[in-house]
Backbone as ProteinMPNN parsed JSONL, in Angstrom:
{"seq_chain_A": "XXXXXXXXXXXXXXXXXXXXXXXXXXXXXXXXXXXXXXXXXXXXXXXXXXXXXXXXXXXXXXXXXXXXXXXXXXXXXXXXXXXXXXXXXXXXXXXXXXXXXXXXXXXXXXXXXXXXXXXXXXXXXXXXXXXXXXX", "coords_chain_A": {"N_chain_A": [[22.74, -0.769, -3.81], [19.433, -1.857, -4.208], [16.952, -2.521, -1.845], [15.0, -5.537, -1.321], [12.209, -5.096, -0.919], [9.287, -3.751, -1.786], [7.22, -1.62, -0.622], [3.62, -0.624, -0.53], [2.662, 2.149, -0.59], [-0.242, 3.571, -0.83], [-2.838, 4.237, 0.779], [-1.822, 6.526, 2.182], [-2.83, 7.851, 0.682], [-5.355, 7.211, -0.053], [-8.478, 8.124, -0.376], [-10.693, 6.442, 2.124], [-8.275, 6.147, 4.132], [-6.528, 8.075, 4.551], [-5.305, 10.236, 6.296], [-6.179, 9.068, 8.767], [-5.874, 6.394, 11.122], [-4.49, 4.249, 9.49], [-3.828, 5.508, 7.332], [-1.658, 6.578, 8.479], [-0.73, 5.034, 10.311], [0.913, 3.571, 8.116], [2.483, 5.721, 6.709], [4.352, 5.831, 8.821], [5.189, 3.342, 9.496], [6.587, 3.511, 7.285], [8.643, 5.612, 7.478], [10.076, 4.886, 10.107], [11.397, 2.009, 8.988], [12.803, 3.374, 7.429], [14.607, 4.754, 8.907], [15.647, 2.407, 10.418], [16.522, 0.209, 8.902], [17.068, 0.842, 6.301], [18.236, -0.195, 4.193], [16.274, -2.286, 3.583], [14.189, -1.868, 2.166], [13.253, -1.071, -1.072], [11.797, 0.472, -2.65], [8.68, 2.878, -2.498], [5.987, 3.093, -2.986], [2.982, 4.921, -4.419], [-0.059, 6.011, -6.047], [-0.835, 7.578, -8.956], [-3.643, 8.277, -9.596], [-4.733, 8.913, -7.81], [-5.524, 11.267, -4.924], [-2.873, 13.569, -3.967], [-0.362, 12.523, -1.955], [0.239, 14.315, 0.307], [2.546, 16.252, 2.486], [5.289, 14.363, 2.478], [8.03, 14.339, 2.449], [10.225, 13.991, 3.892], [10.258, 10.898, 2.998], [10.303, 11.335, 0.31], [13.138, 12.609, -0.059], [14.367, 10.046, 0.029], [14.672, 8.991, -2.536], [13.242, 6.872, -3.181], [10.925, 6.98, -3.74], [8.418, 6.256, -5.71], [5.367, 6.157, -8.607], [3.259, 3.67, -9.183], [3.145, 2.59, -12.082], [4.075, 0.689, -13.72], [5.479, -2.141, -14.249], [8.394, -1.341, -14.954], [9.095, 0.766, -12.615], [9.728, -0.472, -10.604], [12.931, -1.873, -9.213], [14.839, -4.124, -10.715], [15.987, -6.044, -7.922], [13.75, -6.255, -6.287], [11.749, -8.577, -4.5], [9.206, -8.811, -3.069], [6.055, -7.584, -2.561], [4.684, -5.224, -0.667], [1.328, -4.728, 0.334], [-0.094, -2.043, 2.197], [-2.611, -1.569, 2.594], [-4.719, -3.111, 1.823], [-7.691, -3.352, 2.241], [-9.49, -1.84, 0.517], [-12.167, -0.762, 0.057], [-13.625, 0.58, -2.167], [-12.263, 0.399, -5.016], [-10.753, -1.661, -7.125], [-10.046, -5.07, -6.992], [-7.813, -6.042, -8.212], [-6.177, -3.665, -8.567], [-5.238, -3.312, -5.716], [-3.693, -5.794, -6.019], [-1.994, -5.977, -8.024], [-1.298, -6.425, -11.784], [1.431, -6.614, -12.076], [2.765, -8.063, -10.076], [2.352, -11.045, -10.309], [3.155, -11.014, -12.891], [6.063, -10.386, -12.547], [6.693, -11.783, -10.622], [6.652, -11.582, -8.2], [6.129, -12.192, -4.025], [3.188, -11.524, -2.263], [2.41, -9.772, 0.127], [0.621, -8.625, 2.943], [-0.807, -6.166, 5.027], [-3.034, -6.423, 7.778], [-4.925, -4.668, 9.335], [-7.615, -4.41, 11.749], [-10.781, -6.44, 12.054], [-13.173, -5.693, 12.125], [-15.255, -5.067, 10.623], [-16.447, -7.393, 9.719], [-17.193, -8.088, 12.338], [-19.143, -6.41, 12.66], [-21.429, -5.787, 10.368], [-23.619, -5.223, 9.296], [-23.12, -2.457, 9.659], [-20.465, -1.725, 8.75], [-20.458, -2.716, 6.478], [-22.952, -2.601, 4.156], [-23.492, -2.512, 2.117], [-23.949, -4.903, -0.371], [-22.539, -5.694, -2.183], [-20.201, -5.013, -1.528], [-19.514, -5.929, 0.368], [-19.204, -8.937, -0.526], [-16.983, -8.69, -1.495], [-15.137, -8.104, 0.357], [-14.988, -9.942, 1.717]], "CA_chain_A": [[21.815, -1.84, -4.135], [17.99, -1.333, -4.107], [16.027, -3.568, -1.109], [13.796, -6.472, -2.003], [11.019, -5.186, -0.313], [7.969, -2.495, -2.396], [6.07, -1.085, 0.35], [3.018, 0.03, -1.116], [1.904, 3.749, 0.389], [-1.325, 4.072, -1.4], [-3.238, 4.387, 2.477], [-1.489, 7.496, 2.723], [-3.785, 8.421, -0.345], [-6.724, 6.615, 0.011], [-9.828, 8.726, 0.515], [-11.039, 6.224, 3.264], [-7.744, 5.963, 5.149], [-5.876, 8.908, 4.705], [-5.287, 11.385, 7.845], [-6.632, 7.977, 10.243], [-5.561, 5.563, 11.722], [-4.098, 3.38, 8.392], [-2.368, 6.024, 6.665], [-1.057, 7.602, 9.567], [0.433, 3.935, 10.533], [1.612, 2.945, 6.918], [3.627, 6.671, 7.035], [5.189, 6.06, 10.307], [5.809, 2.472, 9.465], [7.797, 3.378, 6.027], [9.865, 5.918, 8.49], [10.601, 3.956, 11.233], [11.967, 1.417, 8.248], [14.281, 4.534, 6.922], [15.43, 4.87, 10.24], [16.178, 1.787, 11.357], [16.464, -0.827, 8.263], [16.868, 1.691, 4.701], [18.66, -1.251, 2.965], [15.183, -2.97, 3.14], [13.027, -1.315, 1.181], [14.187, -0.67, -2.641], [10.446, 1.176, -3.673], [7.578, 3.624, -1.915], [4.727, 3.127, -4.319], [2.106, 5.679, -4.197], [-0.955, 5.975, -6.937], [-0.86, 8.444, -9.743], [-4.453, 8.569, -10.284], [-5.285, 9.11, -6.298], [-5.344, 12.555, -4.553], [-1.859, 13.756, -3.869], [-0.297, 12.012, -0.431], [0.512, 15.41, 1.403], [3.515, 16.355, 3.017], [6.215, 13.331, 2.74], [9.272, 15.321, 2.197], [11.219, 12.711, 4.326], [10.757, 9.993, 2.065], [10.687, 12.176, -0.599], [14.526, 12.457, 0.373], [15.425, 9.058, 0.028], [14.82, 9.056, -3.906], [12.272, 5.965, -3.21], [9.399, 6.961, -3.792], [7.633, 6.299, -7.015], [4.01, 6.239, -9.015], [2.802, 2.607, -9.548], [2.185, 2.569, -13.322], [4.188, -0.546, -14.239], [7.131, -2.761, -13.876], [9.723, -0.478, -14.671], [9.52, 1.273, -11.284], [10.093, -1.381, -9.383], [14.188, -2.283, -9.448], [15.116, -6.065, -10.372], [16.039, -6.442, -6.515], [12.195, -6.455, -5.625], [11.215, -9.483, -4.24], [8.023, -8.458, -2.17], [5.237, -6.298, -2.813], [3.801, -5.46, 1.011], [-0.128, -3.614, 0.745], [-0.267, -1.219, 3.677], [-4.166, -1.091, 2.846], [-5.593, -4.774, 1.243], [-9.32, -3.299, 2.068], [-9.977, -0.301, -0.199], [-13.49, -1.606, -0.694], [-14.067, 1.326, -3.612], [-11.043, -0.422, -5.198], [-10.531, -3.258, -8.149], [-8.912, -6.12, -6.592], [-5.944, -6.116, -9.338], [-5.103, -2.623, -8.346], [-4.622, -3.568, -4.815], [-3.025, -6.82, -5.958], [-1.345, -5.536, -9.574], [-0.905, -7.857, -12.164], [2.777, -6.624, -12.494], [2.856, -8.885, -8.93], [2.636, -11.818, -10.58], [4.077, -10.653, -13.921], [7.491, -10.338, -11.619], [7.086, -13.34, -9.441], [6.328, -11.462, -6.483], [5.18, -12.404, -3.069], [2.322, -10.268, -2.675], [2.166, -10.039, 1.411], [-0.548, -7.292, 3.499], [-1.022, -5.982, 6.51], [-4.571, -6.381, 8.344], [-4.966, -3.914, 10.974], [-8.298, -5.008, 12.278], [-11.486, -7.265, 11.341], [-14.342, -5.162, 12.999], [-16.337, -4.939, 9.607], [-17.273, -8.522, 9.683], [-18.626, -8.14, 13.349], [-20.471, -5.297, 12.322], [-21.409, -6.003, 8.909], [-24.33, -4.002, 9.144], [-22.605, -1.19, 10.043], [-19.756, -0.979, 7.872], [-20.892, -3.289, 5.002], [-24.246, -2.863, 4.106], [-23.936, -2.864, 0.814], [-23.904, -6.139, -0.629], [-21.178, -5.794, -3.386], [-18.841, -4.527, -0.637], [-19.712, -7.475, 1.56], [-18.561, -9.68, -1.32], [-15.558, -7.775, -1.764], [-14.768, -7.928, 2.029], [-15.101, -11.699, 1.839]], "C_chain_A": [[20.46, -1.547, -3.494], [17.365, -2.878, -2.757], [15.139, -4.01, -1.75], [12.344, -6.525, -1.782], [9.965, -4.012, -1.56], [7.238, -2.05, -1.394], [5.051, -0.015, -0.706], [2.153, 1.142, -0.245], [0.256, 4.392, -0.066], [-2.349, 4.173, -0.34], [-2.73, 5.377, 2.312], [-2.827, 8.535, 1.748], [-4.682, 8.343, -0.199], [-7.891, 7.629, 0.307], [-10.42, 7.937, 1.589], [-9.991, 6.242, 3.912], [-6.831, 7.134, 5.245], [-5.941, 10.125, 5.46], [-6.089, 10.361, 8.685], [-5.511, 7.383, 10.205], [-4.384, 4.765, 10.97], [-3.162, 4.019, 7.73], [-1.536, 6.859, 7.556], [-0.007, 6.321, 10.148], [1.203, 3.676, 8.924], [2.969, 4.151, 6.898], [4.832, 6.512, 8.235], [6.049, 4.548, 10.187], [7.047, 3.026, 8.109], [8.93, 4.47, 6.685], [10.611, 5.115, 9.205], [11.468, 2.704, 10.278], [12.945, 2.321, 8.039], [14.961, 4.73, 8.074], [16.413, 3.798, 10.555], [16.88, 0.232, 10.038], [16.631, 0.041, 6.51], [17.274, 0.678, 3.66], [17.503, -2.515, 2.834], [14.502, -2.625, 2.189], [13.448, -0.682, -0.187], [12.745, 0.13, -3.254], [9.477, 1.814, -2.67], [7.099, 3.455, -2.779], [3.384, 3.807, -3.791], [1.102, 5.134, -6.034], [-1.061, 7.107, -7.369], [-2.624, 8.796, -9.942], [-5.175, 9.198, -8.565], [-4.636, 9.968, -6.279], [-3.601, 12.397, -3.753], [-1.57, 13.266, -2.425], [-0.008, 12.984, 1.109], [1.66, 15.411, 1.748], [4.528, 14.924, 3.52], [7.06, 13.334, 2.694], [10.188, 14.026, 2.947], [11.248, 11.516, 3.592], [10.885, 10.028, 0.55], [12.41, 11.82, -1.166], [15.076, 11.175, 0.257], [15.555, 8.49, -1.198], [14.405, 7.75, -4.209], [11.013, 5.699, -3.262], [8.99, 7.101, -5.363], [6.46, 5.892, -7.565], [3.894, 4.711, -9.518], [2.589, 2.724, -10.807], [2.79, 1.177, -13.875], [5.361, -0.817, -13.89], [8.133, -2.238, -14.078], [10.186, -0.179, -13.501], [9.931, 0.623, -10.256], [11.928, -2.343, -10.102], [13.658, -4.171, -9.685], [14.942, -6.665, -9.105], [15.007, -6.835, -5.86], [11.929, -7.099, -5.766], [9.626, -9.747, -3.916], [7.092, -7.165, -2.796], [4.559, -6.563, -1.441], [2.81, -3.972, 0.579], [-0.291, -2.948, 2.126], [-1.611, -1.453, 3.748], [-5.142, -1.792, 1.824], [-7.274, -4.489, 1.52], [-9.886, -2.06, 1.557], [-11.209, -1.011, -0.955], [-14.201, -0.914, -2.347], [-13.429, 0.371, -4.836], [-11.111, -1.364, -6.409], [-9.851, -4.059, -7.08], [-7.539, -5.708, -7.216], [-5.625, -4.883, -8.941], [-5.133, -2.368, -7.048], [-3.934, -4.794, -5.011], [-2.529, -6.721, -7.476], [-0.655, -6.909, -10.082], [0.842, -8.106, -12.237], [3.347, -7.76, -11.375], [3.634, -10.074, -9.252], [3.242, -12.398, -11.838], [5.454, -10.969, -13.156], [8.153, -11.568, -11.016], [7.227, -13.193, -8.061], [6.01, -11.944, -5.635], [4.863, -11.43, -2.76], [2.118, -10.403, -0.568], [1.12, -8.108, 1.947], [-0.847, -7.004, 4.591], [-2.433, -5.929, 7.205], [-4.521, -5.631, 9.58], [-6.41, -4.33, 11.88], [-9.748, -5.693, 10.997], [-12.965, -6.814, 11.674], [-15.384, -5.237, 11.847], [-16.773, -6.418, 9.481], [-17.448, -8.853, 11.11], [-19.709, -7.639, 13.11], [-20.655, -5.186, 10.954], [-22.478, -5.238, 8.371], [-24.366, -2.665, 9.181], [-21.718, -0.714, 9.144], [-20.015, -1.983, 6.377], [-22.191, -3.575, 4.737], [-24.175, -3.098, 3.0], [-23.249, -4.306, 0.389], [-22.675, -6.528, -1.535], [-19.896, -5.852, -2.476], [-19.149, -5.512, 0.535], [-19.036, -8.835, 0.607], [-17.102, -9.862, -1.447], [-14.491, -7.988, -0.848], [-14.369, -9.222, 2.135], [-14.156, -12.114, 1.029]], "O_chain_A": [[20.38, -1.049, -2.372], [17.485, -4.07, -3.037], [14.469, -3.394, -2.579], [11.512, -7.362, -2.13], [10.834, -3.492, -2.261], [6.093, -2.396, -1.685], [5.417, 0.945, -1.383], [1.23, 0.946, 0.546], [-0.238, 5.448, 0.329], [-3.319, 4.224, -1.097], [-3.817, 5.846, 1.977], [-3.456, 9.537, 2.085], [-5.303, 9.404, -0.136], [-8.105, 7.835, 1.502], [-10.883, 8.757, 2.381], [-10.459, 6.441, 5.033], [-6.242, 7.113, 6.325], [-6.729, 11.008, 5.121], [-6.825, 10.955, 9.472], [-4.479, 7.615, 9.575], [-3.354, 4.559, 11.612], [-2.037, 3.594, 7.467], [-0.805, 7.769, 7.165], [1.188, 6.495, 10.387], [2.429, 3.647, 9.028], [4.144, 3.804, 7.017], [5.93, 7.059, 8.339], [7.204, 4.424, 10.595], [8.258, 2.827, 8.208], [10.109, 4.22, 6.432], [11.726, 4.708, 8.879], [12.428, 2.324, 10.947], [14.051, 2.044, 8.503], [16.175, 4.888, 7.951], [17.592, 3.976, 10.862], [17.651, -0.619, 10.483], [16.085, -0.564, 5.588], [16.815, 0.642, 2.519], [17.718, -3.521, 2.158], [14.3, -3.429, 1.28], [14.068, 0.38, -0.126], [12.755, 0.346, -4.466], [9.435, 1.068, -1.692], [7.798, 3.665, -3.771], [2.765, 3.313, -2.848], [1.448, 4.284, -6.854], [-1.363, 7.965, -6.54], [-2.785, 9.827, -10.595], [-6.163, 9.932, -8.528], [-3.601, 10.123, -6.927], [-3.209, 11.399, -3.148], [-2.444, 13.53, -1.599], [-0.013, 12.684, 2.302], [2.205, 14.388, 1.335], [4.529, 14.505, 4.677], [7.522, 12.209, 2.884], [10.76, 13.196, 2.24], [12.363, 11.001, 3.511], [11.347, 9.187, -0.221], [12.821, 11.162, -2.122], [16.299, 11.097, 0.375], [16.363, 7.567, -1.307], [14.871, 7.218, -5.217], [10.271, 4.751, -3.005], [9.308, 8.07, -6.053], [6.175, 4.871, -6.939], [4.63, 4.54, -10.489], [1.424, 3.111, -10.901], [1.991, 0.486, -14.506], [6.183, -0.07, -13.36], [9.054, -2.603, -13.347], [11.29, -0.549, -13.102], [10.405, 1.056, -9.206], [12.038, -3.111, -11.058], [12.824, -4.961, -9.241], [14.108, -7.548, -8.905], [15.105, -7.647, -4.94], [11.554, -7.274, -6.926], [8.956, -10.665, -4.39], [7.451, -6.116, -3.33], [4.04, -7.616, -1.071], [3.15, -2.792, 0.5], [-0.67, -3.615, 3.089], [-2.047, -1.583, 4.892], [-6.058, -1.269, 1.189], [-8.09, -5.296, 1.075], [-10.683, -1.364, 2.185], [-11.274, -1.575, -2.047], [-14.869, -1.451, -3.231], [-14.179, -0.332, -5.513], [-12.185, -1.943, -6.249], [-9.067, -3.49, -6.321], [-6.529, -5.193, -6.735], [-4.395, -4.836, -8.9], [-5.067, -1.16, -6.823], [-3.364, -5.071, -3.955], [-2.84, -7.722, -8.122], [-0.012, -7.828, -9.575], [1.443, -9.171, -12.378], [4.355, -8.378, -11.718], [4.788, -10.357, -8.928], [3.67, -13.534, -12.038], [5.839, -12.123, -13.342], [9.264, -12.088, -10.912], [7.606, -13.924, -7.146], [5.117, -12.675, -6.064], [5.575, -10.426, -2.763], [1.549, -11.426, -0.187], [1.079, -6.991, 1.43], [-1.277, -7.95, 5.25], [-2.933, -4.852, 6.882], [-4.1, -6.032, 10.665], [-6.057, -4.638, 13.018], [-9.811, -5.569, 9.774], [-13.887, -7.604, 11.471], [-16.517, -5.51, 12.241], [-17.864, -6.432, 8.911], [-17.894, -9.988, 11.274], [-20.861, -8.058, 13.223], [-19.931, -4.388, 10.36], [-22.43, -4.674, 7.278], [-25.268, -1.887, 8.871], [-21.854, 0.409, 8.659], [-19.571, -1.614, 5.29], [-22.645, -4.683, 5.02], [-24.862, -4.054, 2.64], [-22.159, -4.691, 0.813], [-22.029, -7.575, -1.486], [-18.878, -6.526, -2.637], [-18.665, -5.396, 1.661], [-18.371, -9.677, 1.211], [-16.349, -10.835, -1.485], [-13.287, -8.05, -1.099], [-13.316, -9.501, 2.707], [-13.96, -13.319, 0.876]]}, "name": "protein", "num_of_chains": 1, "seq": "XXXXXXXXXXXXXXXXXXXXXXXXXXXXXXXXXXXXXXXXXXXXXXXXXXXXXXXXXXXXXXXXXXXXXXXXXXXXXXXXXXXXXXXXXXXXXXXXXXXXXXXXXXXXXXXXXXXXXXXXXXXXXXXXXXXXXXX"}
């Protein structure tokens, strides 16, 4: 039986978070799950149209990992869709929050690792669209 959870790995991809801080935790978190909890998680969802995620051979191996393109990939069992990486300011909204979400009847839940861009808003959001976005 497939877990009710989707962890979405697209952070491991991301051109801003990938090899930092974000996709370096989202990887370690979807281990540390295979380790310790495997009957949680019924889906790895990566992005087909984003640069390849690099060396994941371990979750490779657990025959859970698959390309976001639509509700198929995601078993019945999937309750949850959890965003490792809710601020990909390049980004659409809907394809950090996919309509298949609420197609499904998901709860759409996200992890916030910090909030530093709205101290420094001049710093990391100058541009005005991506200050919108942010908000």
């Amino acid at each position: 039986m497939s877990g009710p959870l989707a962890l979405d790995l697209r952070a491991i991809q991301s051109p801003d978070h990938r090899g930092r801080g974000v996709g370096r935790y989202a990887y370690e978190l979807a281990l540390a799950l295979e380790r310790c909890r495997p009957d949680l998680v019924g889906r790895y969802l990566l992005a087909a149209d984003w640069p390849p995620p690099g060396d994941i051979e371990p979750l490779l191996a657990t025959g859970k990992v698959a390309y976001l393109t639509d509700a198929r990939v995601l078993p019945e069992t999937i309750r949850v869709f959890h965003s490792m990486s809710p601020f990909e300011l390049g980004v659409p909204t809907g394809a950090i929050w996919p309509a298949l979400v609420e197609e499904r009847g998901l709860r759409f839940s996200a992890t916030v690792y910090d909030l530093i861009p709205l101290r420094h808003r001049d710093t990391y959001l100058a541009d005005p669209g991506q200050r919108r976005r942010y908000a």
